[in-house]
C-alpha positions in Angstrom: 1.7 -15.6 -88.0 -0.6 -14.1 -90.7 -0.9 -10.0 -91.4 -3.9 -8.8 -91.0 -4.4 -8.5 -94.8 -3.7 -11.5 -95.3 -6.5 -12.4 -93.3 -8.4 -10.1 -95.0 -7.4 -10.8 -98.4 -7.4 -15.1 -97.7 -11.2 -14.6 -96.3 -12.7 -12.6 -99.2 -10.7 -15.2 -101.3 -12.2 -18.1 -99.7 -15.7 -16.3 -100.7 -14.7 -16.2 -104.0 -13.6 -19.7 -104.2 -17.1 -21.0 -103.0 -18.8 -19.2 -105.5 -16.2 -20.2 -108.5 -16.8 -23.7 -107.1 -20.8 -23.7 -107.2 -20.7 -22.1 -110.5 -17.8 -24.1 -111.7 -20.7 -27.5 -110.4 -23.3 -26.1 -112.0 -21.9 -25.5 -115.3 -20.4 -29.5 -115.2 -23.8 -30.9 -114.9 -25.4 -28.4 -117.0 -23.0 -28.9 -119.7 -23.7 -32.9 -119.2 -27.0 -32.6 -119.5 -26.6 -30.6 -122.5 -24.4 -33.2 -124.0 -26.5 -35.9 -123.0 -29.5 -34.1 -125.0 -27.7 -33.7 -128.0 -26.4 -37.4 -127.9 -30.2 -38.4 -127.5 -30.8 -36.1 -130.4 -28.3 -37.0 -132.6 -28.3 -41.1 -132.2 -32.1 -41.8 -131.9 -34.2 -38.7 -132.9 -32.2 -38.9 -136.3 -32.9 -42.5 -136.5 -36.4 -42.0 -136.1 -36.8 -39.2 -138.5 -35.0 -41.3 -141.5 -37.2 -44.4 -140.8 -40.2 -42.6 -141.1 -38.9 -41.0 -144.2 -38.6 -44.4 -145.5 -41.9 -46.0 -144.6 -43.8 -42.6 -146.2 -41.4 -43.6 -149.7 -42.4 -47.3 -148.9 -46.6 -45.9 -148.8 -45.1 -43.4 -152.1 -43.6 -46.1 -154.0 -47.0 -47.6 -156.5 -47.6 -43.7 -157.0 -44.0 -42.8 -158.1 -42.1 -45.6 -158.2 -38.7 -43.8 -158.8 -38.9 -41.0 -156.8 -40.0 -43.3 -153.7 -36.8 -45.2 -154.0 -34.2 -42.9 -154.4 -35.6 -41.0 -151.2 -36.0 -44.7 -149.5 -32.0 -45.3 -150.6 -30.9 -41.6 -149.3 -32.6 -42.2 -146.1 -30.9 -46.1 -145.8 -28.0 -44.3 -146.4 -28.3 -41.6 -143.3 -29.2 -44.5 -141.6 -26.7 -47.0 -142.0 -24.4 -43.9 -141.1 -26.2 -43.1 -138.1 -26.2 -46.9 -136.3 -25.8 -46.5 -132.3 -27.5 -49.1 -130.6 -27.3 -52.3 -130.1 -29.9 -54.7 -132.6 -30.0 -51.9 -134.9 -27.1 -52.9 -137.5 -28.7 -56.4 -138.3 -31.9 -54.6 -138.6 -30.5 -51.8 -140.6 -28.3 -54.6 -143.2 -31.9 -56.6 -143.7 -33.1 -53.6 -144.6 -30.3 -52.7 -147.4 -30.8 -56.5 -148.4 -34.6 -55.9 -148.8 -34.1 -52.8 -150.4 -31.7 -54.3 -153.0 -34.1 -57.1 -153.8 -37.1 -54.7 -154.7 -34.9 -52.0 -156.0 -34.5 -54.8 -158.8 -37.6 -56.5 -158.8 -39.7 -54.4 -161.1 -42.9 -55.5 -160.4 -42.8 -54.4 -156.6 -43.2 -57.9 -154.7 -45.7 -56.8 -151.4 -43.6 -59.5 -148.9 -40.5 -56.6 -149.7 -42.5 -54.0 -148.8 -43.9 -55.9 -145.2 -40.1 -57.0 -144.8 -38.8 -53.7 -145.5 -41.6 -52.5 -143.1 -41.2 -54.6 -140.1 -37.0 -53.9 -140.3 -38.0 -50.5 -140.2 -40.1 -50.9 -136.9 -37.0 -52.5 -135.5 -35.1 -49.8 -135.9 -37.5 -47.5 -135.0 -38.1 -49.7 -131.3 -34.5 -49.9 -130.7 -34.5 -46.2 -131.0 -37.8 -45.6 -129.1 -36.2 -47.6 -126.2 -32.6 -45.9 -126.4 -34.3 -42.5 -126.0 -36.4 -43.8 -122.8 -33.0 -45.3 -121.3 -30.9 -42.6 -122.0 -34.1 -40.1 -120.8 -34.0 -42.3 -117.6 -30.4 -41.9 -117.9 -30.1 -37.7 -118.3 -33.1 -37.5 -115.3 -30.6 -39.4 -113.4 -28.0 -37.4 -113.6 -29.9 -34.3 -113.6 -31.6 -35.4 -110.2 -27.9 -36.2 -108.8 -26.5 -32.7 -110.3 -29.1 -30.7 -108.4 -28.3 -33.4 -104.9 -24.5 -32.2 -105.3 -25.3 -28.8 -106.4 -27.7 -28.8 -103.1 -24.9 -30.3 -100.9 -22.2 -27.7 -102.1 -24.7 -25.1 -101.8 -25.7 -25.7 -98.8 -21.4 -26.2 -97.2 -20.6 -23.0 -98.8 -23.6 -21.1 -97.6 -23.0 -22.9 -94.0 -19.0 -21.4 -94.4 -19.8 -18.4 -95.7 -22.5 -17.3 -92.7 -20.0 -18.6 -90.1 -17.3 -16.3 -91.7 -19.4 -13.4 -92.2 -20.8 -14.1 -88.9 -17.3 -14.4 -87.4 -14.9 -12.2 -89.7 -16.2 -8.5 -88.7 -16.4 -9.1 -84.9 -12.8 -10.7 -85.2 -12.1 -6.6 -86.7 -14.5 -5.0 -84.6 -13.8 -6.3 -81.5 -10.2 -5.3 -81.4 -10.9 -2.0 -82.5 -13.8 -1.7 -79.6 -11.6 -3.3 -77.0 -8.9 -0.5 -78.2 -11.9 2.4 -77.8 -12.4 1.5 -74.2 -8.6 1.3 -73.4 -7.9 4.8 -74.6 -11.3 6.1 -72.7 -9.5 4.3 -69.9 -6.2 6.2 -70.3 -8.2 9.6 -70.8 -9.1 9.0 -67.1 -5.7 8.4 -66.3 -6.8 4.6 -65.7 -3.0 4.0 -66.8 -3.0 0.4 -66.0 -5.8 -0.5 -68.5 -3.8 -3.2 -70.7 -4.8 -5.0 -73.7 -4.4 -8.7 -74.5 -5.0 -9.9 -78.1 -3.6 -13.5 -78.8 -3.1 -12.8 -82.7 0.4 -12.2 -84.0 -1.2 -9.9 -86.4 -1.5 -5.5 -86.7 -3.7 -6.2 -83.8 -1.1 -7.7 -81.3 1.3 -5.5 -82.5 -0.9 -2.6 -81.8 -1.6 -4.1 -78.5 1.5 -4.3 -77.6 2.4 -0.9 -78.4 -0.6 0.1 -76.2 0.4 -1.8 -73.4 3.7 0.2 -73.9 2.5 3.4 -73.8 0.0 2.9 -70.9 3.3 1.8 -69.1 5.1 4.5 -69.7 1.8 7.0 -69.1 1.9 5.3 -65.9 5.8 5.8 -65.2 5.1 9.2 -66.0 2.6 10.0 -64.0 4.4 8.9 -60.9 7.7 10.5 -62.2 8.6 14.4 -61.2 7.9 15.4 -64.2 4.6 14.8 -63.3 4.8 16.8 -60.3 6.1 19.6 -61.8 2.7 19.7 -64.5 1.0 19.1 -61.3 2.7 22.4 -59.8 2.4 24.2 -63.4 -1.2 23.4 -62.8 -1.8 24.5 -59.0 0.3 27.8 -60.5 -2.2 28.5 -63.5 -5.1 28.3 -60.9 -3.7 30.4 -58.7 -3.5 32.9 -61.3 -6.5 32.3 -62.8 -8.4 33.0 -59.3 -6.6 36.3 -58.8 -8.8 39.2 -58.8 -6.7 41.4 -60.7 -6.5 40.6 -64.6 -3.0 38.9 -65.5 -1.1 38.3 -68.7 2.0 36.4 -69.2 4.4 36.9 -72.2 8.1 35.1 -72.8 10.9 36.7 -73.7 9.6 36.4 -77.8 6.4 38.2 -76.9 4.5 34.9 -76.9 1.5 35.1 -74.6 2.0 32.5 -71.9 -1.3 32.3 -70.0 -4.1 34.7 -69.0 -6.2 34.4 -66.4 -10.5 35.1 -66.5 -9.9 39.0 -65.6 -7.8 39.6 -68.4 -9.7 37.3 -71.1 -12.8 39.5 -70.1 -11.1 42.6 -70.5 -10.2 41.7 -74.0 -12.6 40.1 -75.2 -10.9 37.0 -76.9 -11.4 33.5 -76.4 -9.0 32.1 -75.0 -7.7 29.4 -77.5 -7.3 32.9 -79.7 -5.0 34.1 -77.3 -2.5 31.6 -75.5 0.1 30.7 -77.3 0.2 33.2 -80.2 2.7 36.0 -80.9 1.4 39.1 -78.9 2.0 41.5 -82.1 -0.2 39.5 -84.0 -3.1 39.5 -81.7 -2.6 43.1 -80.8 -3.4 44.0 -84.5 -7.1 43.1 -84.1 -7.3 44.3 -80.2 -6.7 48.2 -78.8 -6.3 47.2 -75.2 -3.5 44.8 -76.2 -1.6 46.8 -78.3 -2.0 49.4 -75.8 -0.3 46.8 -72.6 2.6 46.1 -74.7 3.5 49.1 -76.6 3.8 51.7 -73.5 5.6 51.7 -69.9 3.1 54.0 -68.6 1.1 53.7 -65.7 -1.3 56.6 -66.0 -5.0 55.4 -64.9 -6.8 53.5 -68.0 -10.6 53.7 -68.6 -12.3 50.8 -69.8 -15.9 50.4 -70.1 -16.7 46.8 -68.6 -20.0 45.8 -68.6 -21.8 49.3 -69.4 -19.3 51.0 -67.0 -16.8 52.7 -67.2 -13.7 51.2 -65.4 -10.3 52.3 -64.1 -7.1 50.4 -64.2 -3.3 50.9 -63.9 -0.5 48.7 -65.5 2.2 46.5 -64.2 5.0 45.2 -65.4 7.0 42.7 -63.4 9.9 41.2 -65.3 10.3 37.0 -64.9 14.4 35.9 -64.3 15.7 32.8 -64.4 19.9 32.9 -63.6 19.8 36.6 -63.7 18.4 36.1 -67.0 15.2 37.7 -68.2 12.9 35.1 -69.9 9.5 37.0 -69.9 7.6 39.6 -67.9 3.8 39.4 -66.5 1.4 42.0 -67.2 -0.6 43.4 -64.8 -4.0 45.6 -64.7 -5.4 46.1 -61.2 -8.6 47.7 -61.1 -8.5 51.1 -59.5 -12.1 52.1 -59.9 -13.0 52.2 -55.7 -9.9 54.3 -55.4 -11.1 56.2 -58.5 -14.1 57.2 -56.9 -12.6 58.0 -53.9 -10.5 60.4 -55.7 -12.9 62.2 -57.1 -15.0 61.9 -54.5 -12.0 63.9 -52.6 -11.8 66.0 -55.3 -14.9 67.4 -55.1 -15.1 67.9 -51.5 -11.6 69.3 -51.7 -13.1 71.9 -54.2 -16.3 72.6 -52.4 -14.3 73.3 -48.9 -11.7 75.7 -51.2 -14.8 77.9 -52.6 -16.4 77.8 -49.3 -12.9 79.0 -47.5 -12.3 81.7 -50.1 -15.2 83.7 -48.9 -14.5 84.2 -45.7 -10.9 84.5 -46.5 -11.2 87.0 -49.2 -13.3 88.9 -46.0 -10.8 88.4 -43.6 -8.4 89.9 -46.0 -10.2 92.9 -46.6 -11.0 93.2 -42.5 -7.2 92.8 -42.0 -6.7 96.0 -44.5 -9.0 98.2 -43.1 -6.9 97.7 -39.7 -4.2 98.5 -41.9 -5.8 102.0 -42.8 -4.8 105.0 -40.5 -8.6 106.1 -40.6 -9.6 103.6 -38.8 -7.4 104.2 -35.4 -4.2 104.0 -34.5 -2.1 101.1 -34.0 1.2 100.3 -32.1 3.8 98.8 -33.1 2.8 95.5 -31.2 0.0 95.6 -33.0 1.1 96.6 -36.4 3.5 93.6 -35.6 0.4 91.1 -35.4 -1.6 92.3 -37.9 1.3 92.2 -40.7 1.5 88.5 -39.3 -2.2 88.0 -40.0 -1.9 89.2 -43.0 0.9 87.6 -44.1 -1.0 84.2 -42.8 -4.1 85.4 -44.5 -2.7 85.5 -47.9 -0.8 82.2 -47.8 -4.0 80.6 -46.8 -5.6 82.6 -50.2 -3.2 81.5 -52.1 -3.6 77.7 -51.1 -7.0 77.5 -51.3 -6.9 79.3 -55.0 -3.9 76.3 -55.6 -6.1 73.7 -54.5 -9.0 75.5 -56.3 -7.2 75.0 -59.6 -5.9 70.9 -58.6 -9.8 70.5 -58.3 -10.4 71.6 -61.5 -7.1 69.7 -63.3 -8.4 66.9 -61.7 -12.2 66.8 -62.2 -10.9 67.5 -66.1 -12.9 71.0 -65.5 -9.7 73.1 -65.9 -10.4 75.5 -68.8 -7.6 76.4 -71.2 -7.3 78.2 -73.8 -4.3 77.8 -76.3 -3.3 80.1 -78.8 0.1 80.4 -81.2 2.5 82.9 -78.8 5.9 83.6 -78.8 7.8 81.7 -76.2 9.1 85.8 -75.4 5.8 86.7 -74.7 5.3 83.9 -71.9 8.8 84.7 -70.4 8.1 88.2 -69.9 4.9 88.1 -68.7 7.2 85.7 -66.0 9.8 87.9 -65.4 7.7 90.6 -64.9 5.5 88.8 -62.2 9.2 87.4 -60.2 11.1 90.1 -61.0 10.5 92.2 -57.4 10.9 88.6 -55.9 14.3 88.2 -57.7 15.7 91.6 -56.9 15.4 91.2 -53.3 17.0 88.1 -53.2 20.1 89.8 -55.5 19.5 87.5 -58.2 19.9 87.8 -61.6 17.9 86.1 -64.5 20.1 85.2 -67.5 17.5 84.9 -70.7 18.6 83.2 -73.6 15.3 83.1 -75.9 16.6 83.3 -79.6 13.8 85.7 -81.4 14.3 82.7 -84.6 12.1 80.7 -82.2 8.5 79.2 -83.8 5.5 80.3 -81.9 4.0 77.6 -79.5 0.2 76.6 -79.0 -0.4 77.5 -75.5 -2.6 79.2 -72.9 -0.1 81.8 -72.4 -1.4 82.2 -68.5 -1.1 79.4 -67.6 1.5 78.1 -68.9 3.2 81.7 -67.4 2.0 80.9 -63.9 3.9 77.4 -64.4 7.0 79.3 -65.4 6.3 81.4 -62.4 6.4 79.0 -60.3 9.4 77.4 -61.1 11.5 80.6 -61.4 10.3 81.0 -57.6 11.4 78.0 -56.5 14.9 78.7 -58.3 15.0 81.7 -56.6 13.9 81.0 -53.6 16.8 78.4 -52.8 19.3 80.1 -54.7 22.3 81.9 -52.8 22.5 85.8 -52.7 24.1 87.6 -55.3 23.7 84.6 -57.7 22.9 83.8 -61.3 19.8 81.5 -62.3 19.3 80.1 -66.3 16.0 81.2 -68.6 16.8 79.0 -71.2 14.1 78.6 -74.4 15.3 76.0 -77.2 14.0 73.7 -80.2 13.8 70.2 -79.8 13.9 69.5 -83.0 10.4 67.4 -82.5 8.6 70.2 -82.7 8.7 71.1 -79.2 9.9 73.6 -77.7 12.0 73.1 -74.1 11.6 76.0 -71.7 14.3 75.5 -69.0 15.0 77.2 -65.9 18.9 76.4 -64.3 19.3 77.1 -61.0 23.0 76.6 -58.8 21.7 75.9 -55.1 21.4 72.8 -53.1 19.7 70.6 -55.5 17.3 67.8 -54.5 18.9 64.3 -53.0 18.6 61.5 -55.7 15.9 60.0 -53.1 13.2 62.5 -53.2 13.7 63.3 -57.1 10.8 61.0 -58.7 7.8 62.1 -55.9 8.7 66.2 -56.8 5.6 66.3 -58.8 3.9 64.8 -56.0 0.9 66.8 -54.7 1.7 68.2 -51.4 5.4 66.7 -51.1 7.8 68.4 -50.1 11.5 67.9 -50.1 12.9 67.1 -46.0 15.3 69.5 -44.5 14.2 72.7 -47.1 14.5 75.8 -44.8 13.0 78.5 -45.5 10.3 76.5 -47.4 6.8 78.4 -47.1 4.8 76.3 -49.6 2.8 73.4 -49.6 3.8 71.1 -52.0 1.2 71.7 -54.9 2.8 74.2 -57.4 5.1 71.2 -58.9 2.0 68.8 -59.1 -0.2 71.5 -60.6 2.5 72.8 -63.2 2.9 69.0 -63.8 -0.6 68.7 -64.7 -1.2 72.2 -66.8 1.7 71.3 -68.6 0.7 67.6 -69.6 -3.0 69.0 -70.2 -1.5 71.0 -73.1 0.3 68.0 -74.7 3.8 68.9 -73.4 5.3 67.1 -70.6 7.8 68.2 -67.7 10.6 67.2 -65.9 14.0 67.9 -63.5 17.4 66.8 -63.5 19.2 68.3 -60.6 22.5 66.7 -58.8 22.6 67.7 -55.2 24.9 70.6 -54.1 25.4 71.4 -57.6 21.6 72.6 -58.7 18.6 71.6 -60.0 17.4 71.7 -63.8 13.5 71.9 -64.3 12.1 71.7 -68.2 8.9 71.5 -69.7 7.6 71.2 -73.1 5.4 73.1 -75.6 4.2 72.1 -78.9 4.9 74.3 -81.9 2.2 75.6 -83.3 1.2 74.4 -86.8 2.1 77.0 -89.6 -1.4 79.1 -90.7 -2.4 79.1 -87.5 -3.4 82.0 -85.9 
């Protein structure tokens, strides 16, 4: 079977062999005629010309005798050269005979001269009656070159419509019939086939076609097919969950986000799947943000003119005990936000409005105390030290959850300074010190005086110190030793640490210490309520430092916090 350009190439040739054969026609007859025209020319127009030269020396020949008959004999003998038709060579010799005879009769004999003429004539008619034949003749043949020319014409323009009729549907309509079947297999109409009787590109492409819908088909109905159909149904499940989701593999290639999380970064989605996450995190904040930190403090984002809260995620992917990626998660916290703060602020409103009253209660309670004012017995002294012992633990809660309100609400007011990390201690030890001496205790310092100063608010960051010396001495046995230890991080931080050697806290409750109002189960003793570790926590971190315990139970607990150094030429 023929290629398909060889089809090509054998059609256009075809086209050019019509036109070489009309022009090849043309120029035959043309070229006859032309031949024909110059035979006509050459065998009788000559003819012609010489006789009449002859008859004008014949009319010449009393003026100048000579002259007339040496152009009479070179014109006899262009003639006698030039005989083509038939009668003209007798007429021709007579005329040499003639010619002879008066040549050498000097006196000119007149029957010569009308001999000579009426040769002359004859050659001239035979002539005169070529030209009209062979004229009859040339319009002849020109009248049967245009009737072939006309025929051939007319074939070749008859073949050449019909194949430039035919030739681009029979490429055109393969081509269309191959633009349907692949709309057909977009639709996952996967037993379109196609059917092209030529052996050519076109049946081979046909073929290969019908091939591929088959195996489309196959496919389609195989499991792999049901799994894209379940990786499908999995990408719309998480692109209709509320909170914004991002997947990464296990080379920090972003897998799949859903709407949420495309709206939260603000990249198109074909900018996003499928590229490395470093890369796109160079040109996005929120990005490099998910996949450069672990923490889960609140985020703010401003979505849509307002401002937003969200906390990460991370949930690791394993396959075989295998990690092969992790999803990233931001659930939006902003109703629970509000709610907070909301809580806040009543919290804060109740404290100042308890603190009144309390504050009156307190000074009531003393003047009861006060001998001027009567005299009590010892029942009585017995319930009034009760009420004011109750008195001032309820004062000193509502000042605790006072100052929460204000960490919280981001009102807390600080005011760091370069101290030395002696100056905080003491102003500690002198507030604990009573505390620790009725409890036998004894506080071991070790605060080297080569220590830089640190940039602090040197009350509060006492009252945190306070707090967790009283907690060390609180659940520390009689007669023992607790740890004041100050040291340089080398990051310039410096670590205040406070060692205790009592009970320690179980390995259960030691993340949610910093929790506000937790408090460890089975504590005796235990008269607080569970805010001094969540507001150190937070004066701490507002100052740029961070805190933390380590503490193994029956062996003690380690608390820590940390300062930054104050930059040199401050003051």
């Amino acid at each position: 079977m023929l290629r398909l350009k060889t089809k090509i190439t054998l059609g256009v040739l075809f086209l050019y062999i019509m036109l070489l054969l009309v022009s090849i026609l043309g120029y035959y007859y043309l070229n006859r005629l032309n031949v024909k025209a110059k035979v006509i020319l050459v065998d009788n127009y000559e003819s012609l010309e010489y006789a009449k030269n002859m008859l004008v020396a014949l009319e010449e020949l009393p003026v100048n005798r000579k002259a007339a008959l040496d152009s009479f004999a070179a014109n006899l003998q262009r003639q006698q050269r030039n005989v083509t038709e038939k009668g003209e060579e007798q007429a021709t010799a007579a005329v040499q005979r003639i010619f002879t005879h008066l040549s050498n009769d000097a006196t000119g004999g007149t029957a010569d001269i009308s001999a000579l003429k009426k040769n002359i004539y004859v050659i001239m008619d035979v002539n005169m009656n070529a030209i009209v034949g062979k004229n009859e003749r040339v319009k002849k043949t020109a009248d049967n070159a245009l009737l072939y020319i006309a025929i051939i014409s007319g074939i070749c323009f008859l073949l050449g419509f019909t194949f430039v009729y035919n030739f681009p549907g029979y490429i055109a309509n393969p081509i269309h019939a191959l633009t349907e079947a692949i709309k057909s297999i977009a639709d996952k109409q996967y037993s379109k086939r196609l059917y092209f009787k030529s052996g050519d590109e076109f049946g081979e492409l046909a073929t290969a076609f019908n091939t591929m819908a088959q195996r489309l088909d196959e496919y389609d109905h195989s499991n792999l097919a049901r799994i894209m159909f379940e990786k499908q149904r999995a990408e719309a499940v998480i692109s209709s969950l509320k909170d914004a989701t991002i997947g990464f593999d296990a080379k920090n290639i972003i897998l799949f986000a859903n709407t949420q999380a495309l709206q939260l970064l603000n990249i198109p989605e074909k900018e996003l799947i499928g590229q490395p996450a470093a890369a796109v995190s160079e040109r996005n904040d929120l990005l490099r943000f998910l996949i450069n930190t672990q923490e889960n403090a609140p985020l703010k984002i401003v979505v849509d003119g307002k401002e937003c809260f969200f906390t990460r995620e991370t949930s690791d992917i394993q396959y075989e005990e295998k990690r092969i990626g992790y999803v990233v998660i931001l659930r939006n916290i902003t109703t629970f936000k509000e709610q907070d703060i909301a809580k806040t602020h009543f919290i804060a409103t109740i404290s100042h409005e308890l603190k009144t009253p309390l504050a009156a209660s307190d000074f009531s309670i003393k003047l009861l105390e006060d001998e001027r004012t009567g005299h009590l017995s010892d029942e009585q002294k017995e319930l009034v030290g009760s009420l004011k012992q109750d008195n001032r633990r309820m004062i000193k809660i509502v000042s605790e959850l006072l100052d929460l309100s204000q960490v919280e609400s981001g009102n807390i007011q600080l005011q760091p300074q370069p101290v030395t990390a002696l100056n905080i201690v003491q102003y500690a030890l002198d507030t604990v010190q009573k505390q620790a001496t009725q409890q036998e205790v004894t506080i071991q310092l070790q605060v080297p005086d080569t220590l830089p100063r640190v940039l602090a608010d040197v009350e509060k960051t006492a009252w945190v110190l306070v707090n967790l010396l009283t907690n060390a001495i609180r659940y520390s046995a009689r007669s023992s030793a607790i740890e004041l230890t100050v040291t340089d991080t080398g990051t310039d931080m410096l670590s205040f640490t406070v060692r205790d050697y009592g009970k320690g806290i179980p390995a259960a409750f030691r993340e949610r210490i910093f929790e506000r109002f937790f408090q460890v189960p089975g504590m005796k003793g235990h008269k607080g309520n569970g805010l001094g570790l969540a507001i150190s926590k937070e004066f701490i971190e507002a100052q740029g430092g961070m805190i933390g315990v380590s503490s193994e139970e029956g062996k003690g607990s380690r608390f820590y916090f940390t300062l930054p150094i104050a930059p040199l030429g401050t003051v």
